[in-house]
N, CA, C and O atoms as a Maestro MAE file, in Angstrom:
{
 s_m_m2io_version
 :::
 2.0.0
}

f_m_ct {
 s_m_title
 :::
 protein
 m_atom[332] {
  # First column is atom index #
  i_m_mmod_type
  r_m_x_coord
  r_m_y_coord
  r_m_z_coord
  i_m_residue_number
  s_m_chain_name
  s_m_pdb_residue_name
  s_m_pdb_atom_name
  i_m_atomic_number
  :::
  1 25 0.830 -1.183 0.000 1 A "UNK " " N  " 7
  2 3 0.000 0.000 0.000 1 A "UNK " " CA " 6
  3 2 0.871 1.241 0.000 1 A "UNK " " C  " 6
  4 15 1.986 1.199 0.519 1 A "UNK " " O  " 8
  5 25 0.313 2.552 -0.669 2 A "UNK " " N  " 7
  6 3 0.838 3.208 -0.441 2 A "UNK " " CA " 6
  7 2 0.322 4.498 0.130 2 A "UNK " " C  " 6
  8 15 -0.637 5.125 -0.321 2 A "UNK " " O  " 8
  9 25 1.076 4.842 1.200 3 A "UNK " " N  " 7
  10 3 0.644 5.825 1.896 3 A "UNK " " CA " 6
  11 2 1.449 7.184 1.546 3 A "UNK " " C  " 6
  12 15 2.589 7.352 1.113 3 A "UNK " " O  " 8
  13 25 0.129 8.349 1.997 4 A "UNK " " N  " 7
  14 3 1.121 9.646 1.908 4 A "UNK " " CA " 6
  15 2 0.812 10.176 2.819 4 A "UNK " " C  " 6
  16 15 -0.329 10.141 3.280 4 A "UNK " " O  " 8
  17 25 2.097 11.010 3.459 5 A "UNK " " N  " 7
  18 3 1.490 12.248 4.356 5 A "UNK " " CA " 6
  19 2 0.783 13.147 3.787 5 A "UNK " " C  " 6
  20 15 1.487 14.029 4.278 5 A "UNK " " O  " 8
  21 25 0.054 13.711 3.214 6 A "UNK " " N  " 7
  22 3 -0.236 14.551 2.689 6 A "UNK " " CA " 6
  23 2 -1.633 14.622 3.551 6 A "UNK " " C  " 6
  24 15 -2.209 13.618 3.970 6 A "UNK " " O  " 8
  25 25 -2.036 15.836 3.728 7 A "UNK " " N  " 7
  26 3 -3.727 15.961 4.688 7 A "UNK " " CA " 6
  27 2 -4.748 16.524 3.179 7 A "UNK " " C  " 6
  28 15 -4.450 17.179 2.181 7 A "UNK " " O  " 8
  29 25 -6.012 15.888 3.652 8 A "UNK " " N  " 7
  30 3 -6.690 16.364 2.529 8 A "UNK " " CA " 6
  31 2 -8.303 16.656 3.216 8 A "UNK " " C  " 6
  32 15 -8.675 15.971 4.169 8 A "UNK " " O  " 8
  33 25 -8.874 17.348 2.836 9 A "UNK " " N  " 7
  34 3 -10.160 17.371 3.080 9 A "UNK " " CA " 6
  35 2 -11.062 16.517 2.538 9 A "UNK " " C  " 6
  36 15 -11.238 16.639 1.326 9 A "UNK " " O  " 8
  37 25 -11.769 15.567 3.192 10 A "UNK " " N  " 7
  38 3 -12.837 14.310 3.185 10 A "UNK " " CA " 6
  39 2 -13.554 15.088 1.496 10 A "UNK " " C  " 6
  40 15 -13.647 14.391 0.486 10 A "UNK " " O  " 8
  41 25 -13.851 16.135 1.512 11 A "UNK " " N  " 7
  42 3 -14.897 16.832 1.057 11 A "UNK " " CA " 6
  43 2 -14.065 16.605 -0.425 11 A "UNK " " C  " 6
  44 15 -14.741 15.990 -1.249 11 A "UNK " " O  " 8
  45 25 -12.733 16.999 -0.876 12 A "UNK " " N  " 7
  46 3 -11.858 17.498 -1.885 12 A "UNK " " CA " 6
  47 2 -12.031 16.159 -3.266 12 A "UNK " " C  " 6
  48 15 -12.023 16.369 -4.479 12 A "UNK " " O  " 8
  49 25 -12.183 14.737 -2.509 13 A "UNK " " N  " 7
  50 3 -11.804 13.549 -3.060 13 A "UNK " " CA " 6
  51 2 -12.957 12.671 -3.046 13 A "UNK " " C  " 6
  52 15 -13.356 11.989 -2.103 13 A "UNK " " O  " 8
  53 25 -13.510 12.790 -4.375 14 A "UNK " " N  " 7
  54 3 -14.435 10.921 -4.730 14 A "UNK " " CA " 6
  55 2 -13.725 10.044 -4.261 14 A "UNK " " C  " 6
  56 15 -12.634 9.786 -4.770 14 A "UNK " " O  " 8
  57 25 -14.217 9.368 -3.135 15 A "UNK " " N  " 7
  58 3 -13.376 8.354 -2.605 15 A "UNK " " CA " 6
  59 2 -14.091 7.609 -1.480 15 A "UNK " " C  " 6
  60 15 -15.022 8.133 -0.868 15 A "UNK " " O  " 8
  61 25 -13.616 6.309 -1.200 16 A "UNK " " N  " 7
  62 3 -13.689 5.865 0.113 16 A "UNK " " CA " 6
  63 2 -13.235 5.986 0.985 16 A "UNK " " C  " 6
  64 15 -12.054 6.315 0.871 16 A "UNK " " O  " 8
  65 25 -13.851 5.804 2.673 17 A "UNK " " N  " 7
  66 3 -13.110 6.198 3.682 17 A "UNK " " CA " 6
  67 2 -12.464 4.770 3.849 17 A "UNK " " C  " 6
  68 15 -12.969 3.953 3.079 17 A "UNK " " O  " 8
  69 25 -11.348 4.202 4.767 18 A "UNK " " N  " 7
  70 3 -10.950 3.218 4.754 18 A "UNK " " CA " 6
  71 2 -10.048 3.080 6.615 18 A "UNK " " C  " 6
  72 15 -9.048 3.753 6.865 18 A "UNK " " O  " 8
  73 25 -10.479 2.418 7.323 19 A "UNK " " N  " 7
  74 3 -9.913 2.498 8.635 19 A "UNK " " CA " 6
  75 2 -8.638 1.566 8.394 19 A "UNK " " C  " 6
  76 15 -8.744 0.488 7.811 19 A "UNK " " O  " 8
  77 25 -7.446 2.046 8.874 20 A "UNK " " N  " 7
  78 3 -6.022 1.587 8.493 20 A "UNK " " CA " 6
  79 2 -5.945 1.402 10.134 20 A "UNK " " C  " 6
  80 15 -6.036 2.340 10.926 20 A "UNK " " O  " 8
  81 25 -5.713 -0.348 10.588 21 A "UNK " " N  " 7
  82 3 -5.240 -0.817 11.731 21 A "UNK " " CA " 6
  83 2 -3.996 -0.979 12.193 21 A "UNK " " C  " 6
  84 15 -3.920 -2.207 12.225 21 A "UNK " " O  " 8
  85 25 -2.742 -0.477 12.657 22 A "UNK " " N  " 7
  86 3 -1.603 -0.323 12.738 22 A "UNK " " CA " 6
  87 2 -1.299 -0.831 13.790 22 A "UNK " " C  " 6
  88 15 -1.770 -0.385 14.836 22 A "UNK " " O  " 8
  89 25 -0.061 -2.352 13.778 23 A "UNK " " N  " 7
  90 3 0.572 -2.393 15.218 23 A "UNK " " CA " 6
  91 2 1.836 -2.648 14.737 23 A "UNK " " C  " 6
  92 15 2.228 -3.180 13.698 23 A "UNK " " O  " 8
  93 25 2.319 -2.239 15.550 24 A "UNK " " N  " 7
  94 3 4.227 -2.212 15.204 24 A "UNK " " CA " 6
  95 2 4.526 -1.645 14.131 24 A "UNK " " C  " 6
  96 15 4.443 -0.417 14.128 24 A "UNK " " O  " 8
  97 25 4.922 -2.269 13.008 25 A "UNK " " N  " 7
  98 3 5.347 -1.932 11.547 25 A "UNK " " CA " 6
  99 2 3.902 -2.563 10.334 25 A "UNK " " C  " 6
  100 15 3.716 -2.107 9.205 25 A "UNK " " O  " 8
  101 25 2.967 -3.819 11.081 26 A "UNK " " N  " 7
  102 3 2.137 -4.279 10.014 26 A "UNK " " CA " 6
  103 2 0.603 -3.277 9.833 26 A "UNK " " C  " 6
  104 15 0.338 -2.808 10.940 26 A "UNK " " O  " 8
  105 25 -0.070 -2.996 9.145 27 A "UNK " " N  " 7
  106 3 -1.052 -2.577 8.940 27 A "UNK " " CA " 6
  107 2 -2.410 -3.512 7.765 27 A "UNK " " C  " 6
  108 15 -2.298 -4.099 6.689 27 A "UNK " " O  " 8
  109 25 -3.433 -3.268 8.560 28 A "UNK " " N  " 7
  110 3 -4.419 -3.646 8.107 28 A "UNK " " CA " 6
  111 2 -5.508 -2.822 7.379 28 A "UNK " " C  " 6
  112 15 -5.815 -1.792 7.980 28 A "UNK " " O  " 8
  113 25 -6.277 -3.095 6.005 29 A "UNK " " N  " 7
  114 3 -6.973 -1.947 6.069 29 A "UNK " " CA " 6
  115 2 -8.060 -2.924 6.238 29 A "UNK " " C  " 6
  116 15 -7.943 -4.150 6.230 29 A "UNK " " O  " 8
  117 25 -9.496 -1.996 6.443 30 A "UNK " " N  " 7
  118 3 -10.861 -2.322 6.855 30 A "UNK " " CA " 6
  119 2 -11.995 -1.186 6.686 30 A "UNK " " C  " 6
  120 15 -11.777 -0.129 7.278 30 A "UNK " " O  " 8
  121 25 -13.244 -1.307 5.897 31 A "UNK " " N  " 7
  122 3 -13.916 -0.357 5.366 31 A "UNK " " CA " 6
  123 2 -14.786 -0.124 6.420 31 A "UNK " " C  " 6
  124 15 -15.117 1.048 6.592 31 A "UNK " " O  " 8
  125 25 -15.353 -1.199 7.366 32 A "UNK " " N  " 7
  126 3 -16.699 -0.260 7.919 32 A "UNK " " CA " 6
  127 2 -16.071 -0.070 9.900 32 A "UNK " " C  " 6
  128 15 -15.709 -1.015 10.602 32 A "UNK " " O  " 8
  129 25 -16.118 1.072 10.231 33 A "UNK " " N  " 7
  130 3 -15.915 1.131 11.682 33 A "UNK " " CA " 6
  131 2 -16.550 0.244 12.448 33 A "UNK " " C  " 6
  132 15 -15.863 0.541 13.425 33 A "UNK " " O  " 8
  133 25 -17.322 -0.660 12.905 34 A "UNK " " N  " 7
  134 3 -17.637 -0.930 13.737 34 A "UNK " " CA " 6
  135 2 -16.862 -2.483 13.706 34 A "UNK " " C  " 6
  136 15 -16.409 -3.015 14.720 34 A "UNK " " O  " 8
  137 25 -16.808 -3.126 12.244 35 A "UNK " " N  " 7
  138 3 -16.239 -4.479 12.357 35 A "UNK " " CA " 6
  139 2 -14.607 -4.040 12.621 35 A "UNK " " C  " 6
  140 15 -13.847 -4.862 13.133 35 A "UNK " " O  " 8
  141 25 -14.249 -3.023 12.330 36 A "UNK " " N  " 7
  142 3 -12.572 -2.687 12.676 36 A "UNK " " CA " 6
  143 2 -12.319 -2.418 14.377 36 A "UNK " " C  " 6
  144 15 -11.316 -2.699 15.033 36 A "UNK " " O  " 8
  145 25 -13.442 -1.853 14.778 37 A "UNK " " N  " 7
  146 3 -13.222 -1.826 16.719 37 A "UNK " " CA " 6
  147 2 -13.875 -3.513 16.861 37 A "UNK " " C  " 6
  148 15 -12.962 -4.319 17.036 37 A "UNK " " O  " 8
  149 25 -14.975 -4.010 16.824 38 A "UNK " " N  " 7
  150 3 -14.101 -5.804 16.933 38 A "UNK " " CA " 6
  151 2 -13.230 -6.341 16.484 38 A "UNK " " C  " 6
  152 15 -12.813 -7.309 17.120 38 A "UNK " " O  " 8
  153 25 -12.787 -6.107 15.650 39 A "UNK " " N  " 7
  154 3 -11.265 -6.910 15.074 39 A "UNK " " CA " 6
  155 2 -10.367 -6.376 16.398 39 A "UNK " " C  " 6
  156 15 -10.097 -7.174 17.296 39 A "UNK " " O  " 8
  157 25 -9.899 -4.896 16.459 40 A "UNK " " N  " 7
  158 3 -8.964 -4.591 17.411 40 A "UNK " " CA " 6
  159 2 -9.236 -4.943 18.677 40 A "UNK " " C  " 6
  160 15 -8.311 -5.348 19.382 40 A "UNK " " O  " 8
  161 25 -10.654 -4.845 19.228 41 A "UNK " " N  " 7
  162 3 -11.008 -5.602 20.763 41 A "UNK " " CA " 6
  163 2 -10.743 -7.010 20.765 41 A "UNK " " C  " 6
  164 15 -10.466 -7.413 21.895 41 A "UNK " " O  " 8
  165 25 -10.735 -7.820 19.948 42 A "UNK " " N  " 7
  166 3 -10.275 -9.410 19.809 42 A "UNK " " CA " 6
  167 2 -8.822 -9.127 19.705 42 A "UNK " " C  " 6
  168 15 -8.075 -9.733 20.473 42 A "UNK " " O  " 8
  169 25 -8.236 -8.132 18.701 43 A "UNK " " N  " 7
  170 3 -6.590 -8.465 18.866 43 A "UNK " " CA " 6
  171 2 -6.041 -8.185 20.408 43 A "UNK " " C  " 6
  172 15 -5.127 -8.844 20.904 43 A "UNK " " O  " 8
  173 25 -6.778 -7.043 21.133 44 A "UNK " " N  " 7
  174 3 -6.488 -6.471 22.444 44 A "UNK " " CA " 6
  175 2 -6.323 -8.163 23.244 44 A "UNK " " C  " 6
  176 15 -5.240 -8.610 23.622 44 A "UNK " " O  " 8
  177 25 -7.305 -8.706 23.335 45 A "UNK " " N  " 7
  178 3 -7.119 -9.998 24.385 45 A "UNK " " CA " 6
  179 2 -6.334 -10.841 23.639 45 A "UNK " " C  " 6
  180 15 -5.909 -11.716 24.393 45 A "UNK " " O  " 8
  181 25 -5.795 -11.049 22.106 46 A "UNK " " N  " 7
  182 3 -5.034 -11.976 22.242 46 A "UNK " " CA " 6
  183 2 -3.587 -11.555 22.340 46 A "UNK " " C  " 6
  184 15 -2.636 -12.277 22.641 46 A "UNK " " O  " 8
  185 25 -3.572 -9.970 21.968 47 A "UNK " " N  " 7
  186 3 -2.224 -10.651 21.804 47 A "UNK " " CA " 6
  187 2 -1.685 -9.175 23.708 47 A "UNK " " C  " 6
  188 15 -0.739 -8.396 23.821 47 A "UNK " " O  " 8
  189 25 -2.680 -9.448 24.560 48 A "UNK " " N  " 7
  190 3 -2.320 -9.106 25.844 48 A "UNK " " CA " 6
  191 2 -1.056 -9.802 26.457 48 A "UNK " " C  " 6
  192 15 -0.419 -9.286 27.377 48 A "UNK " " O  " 8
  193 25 -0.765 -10.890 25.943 49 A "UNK " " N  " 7
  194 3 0.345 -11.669 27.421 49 A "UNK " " CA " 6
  195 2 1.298 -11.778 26.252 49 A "UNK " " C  " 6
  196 15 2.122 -12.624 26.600 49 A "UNK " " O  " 8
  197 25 1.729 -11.157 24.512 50 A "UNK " " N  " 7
  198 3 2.690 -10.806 24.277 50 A "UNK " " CA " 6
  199 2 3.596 -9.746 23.536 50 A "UNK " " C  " 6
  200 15 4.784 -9.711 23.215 50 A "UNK " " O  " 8
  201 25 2.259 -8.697 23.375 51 A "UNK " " N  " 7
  202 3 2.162 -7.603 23.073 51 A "UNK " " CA " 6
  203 2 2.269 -6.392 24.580 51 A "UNK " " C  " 6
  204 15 2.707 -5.280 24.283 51 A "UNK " " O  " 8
  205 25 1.935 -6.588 25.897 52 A "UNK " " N  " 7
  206 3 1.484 -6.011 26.536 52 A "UNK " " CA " 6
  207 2 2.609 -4.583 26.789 52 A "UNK " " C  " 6
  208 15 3.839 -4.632 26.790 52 A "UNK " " O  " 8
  209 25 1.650 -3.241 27.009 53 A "UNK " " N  " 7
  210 3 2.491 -1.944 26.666 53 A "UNK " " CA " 6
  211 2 2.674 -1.336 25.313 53 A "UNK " " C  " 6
  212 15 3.173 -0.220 25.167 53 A "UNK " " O  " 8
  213 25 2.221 -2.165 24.220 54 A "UNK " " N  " 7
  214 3 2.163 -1.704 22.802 54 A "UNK " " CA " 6
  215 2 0.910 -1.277 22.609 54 A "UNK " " C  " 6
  216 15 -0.115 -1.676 23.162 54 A "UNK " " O  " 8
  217 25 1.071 -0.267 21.621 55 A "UNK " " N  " 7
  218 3 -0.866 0.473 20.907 55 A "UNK " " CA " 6
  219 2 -0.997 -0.011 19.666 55 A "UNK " " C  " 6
  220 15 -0.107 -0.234 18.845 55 A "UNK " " O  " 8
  221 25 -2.503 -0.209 19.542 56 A "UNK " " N  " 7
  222 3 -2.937 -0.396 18.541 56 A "UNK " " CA " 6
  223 2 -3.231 0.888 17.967 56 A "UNK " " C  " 6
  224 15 -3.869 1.650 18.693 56 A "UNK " " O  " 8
  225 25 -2.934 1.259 16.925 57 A "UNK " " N  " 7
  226 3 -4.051 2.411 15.874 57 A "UNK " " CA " 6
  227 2 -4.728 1.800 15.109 57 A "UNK " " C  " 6
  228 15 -4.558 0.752 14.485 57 A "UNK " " O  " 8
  229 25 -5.835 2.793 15.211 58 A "UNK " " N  " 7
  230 3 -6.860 2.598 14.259 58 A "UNK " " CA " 6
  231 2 -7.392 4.077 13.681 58 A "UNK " " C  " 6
  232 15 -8.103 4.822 14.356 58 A "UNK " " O  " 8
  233 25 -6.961 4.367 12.404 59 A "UNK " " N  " 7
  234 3 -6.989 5.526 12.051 59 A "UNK " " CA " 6
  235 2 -7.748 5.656 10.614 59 A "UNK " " C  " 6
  236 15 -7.597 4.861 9.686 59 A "UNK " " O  " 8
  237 25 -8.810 7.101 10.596 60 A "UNK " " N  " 7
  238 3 -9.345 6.869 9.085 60 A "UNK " " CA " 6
  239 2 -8.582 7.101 8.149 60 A "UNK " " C  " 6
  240 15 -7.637 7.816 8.480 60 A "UNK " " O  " 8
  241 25 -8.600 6.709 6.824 61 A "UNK " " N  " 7
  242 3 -8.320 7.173 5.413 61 A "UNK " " CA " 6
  243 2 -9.119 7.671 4.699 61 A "UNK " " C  " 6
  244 15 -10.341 7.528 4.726 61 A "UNK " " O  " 8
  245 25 -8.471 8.312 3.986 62 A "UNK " " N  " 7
  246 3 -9.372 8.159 2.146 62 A "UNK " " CA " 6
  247 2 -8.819 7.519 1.190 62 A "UNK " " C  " 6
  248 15 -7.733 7.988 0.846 62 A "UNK " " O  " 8
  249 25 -9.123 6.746 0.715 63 A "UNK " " N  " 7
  250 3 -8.828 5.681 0.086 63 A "UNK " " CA " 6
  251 2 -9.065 6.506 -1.389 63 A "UNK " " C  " 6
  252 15 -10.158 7.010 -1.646 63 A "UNK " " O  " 8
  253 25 -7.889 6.582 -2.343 64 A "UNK " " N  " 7
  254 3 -7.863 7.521 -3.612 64 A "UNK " " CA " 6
  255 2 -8.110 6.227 -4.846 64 A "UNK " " C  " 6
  256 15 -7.464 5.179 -4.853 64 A "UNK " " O  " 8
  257 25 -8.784 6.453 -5.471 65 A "UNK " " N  " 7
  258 3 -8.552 5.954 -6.579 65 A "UNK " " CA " 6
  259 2 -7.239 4.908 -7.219 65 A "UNK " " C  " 6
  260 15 -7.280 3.731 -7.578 65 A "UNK " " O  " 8
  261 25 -6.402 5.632 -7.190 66 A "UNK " " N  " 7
  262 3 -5.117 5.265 -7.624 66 A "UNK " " CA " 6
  263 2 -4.698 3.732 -6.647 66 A "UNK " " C  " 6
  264 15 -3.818 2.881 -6.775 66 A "UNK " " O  " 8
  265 25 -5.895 3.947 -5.601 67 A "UNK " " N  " 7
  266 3 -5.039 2.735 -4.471 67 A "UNK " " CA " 6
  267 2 -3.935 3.381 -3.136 67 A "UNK " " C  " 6
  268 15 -3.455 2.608 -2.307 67 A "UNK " " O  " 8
  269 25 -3.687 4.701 -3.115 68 A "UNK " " N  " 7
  270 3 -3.325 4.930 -3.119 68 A "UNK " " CA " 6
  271 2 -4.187 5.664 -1.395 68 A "UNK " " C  " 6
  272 15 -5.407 5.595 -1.542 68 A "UNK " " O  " 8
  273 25 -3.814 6.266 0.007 69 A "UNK " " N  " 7
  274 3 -4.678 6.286 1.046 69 A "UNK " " CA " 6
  275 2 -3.674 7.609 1.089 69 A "UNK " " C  " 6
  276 15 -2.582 7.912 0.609 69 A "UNK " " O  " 8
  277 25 -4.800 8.294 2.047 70 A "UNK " " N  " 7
  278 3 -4.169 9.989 2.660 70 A "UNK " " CA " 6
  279 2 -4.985 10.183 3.851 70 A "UNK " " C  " 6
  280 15 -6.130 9.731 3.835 70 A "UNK " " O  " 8
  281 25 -4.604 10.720 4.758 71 A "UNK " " N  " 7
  282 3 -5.450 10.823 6.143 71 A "UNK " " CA " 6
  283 2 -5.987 12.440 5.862 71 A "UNK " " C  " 6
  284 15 -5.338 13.454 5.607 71 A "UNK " " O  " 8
  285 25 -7.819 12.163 6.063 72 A "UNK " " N  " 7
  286 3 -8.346 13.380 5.928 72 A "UNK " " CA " 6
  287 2 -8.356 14.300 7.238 72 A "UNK " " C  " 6
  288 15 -7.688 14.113 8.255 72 A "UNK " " O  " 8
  289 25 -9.170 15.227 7.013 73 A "UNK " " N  " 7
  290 3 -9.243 16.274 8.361 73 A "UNK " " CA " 6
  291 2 -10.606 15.637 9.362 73 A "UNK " " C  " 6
  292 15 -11.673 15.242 8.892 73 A "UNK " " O  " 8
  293 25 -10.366 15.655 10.327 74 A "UNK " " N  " 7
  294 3 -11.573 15.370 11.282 74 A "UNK " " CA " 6
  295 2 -12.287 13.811 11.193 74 A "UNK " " C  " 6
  296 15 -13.480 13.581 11.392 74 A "UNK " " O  " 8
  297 25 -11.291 12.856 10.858 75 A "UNK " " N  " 7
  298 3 -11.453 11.718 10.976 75 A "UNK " " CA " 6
  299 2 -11.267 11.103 11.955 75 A "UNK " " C  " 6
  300 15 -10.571 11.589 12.846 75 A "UNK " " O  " 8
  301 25 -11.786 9.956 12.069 76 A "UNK " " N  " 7
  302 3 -11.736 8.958 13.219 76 A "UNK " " CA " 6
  303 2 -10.100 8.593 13.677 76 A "UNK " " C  " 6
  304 15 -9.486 7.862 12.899 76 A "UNK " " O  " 8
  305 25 -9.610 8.928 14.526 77 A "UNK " " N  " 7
  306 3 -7.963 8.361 14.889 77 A "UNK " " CA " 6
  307 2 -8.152 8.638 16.636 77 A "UNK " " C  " 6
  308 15 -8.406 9.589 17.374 77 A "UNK " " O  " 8
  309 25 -7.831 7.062 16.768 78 A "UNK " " N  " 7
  310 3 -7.539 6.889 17.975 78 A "UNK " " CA " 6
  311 2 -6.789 5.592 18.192 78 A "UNK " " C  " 6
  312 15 -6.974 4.582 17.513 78 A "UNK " " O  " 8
  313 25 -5.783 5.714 19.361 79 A "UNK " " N  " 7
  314 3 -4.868 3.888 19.715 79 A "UNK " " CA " 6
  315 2 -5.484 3.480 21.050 79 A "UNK " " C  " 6
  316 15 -6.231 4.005 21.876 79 A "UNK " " O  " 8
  317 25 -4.908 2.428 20.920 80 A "UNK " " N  " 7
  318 3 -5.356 1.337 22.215 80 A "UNK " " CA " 6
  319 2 -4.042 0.893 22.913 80 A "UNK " " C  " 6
  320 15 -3.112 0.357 22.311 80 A "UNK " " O  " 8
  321 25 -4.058 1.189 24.336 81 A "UNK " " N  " 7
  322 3 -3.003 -0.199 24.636 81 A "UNK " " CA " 6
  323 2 -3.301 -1.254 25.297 81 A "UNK " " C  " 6
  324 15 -4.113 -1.343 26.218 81 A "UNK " " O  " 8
  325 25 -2.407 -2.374 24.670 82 A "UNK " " N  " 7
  326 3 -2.355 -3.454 24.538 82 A "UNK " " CA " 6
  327 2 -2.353 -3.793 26.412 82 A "UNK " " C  " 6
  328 15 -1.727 -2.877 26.946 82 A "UNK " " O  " 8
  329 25 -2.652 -4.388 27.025 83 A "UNK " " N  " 7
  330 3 -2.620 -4.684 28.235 83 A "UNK " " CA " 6
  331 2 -3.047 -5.476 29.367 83 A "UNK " " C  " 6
  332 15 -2.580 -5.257 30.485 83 A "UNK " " O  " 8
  :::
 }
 m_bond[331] {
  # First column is bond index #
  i_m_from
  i_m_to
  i_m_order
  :::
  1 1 2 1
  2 2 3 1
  3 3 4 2
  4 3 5 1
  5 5 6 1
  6 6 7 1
  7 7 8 2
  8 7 9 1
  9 9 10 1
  10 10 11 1
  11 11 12 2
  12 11 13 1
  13 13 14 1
  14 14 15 1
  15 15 16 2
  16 15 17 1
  17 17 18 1
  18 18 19 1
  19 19 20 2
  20 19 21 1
  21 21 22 1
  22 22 23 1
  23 23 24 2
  24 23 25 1
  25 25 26 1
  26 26 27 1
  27 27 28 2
  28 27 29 1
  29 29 30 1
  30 30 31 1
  31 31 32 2
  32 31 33 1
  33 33 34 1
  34 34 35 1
  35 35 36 2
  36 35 37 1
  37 37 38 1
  38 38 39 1
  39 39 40 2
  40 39 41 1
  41 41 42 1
  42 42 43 1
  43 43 44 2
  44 43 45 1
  45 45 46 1
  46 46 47 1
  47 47 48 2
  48 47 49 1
  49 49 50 1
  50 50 51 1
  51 51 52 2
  52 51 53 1
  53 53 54 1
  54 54 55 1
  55 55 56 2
  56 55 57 1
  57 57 58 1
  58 58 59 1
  59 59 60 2
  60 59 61 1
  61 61 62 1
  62 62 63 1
  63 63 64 2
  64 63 65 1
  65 65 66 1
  66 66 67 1
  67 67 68 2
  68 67 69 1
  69 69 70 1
  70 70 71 1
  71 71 72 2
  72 71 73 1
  73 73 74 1
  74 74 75 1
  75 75 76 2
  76 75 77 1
  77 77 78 1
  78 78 79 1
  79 79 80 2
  80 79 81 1
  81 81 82 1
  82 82 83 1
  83 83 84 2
  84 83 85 1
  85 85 86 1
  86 86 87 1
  87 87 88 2
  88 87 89 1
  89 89 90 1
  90 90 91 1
  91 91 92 2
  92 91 93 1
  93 93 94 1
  94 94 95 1
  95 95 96 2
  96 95 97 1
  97 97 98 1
  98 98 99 1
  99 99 100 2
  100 99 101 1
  101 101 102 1
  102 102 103 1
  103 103 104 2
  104 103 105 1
  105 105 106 1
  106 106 107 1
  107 107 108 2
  108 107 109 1
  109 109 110 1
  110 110 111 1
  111 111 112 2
  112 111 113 1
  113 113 114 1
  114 114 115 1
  115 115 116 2
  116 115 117 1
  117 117 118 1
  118 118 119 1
  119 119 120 2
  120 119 121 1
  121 121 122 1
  122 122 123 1
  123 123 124 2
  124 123 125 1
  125 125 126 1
  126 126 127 1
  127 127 128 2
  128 127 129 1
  129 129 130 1
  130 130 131 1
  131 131 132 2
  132 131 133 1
  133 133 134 1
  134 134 135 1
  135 135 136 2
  136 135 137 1
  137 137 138 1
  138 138 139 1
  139 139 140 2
  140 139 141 1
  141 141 142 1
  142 142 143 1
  143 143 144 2
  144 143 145 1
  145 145 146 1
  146 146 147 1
  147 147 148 2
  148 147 149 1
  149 149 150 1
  150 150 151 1
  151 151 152 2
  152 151 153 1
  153 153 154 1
  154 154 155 1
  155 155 156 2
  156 155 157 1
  157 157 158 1
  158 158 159 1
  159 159 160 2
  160 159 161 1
  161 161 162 1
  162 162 163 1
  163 163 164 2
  164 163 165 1
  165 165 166 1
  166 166 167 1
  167 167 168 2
  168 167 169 1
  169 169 170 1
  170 170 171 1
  171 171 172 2
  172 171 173 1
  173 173 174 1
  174 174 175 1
  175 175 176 2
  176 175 177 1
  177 177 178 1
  178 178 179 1
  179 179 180 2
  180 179 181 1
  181 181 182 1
  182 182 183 1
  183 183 184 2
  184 183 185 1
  185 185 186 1
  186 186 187 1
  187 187 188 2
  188 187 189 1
  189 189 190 1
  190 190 191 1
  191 191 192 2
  192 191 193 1
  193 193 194 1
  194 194 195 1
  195 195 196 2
  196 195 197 1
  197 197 198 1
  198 198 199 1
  199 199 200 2
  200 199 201 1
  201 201 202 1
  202 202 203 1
  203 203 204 2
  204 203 205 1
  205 205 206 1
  206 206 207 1
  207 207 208 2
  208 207 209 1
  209 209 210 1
  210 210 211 1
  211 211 212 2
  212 211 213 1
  213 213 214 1
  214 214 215 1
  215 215 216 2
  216 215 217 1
  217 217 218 1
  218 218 219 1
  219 219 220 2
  220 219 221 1
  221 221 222 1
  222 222 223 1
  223 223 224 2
  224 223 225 1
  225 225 226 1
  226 226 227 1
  227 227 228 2
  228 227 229 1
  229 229 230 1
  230 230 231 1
  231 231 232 2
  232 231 233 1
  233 233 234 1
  234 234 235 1
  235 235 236 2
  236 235 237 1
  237 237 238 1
  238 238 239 1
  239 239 240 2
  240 239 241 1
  241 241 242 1
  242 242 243 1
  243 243 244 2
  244 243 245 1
  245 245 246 1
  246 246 247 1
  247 247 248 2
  248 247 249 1
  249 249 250 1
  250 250 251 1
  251 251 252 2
  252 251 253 1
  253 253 254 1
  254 254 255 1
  255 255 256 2
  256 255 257 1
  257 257 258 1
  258 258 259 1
  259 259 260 2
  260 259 261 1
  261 261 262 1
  262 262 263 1
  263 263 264 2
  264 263 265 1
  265 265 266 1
  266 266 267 1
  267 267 268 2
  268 267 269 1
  269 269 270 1
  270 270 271 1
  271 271 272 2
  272 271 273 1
  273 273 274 1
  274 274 275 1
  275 275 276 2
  276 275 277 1
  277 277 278 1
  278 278 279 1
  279 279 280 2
  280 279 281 1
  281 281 282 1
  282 282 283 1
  283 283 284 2
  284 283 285 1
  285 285 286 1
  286 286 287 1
  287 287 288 2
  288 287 289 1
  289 289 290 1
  290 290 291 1
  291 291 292 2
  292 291 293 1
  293 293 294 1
  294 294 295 1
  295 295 296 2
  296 295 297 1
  297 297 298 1
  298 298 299 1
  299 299 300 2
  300 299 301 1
  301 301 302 1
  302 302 303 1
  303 303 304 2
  304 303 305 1
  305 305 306 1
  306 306 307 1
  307 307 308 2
  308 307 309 1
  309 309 310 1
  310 310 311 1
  311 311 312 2
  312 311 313 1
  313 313 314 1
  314 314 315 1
  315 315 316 2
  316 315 317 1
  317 317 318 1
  318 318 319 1
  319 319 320 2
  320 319 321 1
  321 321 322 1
  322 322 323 1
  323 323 324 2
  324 323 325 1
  325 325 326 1
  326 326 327 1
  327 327 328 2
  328 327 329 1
  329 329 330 1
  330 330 331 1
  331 331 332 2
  :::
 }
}
C-alpha cells in the first residue's frame, strides 16, 4: 500500500473512507468502523500476554482511486493499549 502524508479534506476527493489498523510496523486496512473496533477488541485480548504496553491504531483514510490512502481532516484516529 501506499501511503502519503499529505492531509486532505474528506470533502476534496471521490473516494472511500478506509480504517487503516496499525501495530508495530504491520497494517491492516478495513472499510466499515464498527467491524474494525471488533477486530482490534479481539486483537487487544489476544495478543495481551505478548504484546502487553504496545498500541494499537486505528486511524481513518481516504482511500484515492489510484489505491493509493491519505489521512483526511476530522477523521476517526484513535490507539489502544495493549494490556
Amino acid at each position: 500500500m501506499n501511503m502519503s502524508n499529505e492531509i486532505v479534506s474528506s470533502e476534496t476527493l471521490k473516494s472511500t473512507n478506509v480504517f487503516i489498523v496499525t501495530l508495530d510496523e504491520n497494517e491492516i486496512m478495513c472499510e466499515d468502523l464498527e467491524e474494525t473496533l471488533i477486530f482490534v477488541g479481539q486483537l487487544l485480548e489476544r495478543l495481551k500476554e505478548t504484546k502487553a504496553g504496545k498500541y494499537i491504531y486505528v486511524v481513518e483514510h481516504i482511500l484515492k482511486e489510484n489505491g493509493s490512502y491519505v489521512k483526511g481532516e476530522n477523521l476517526f484516529d484513535k490507539c489502544y493499549l495493549i494490556g
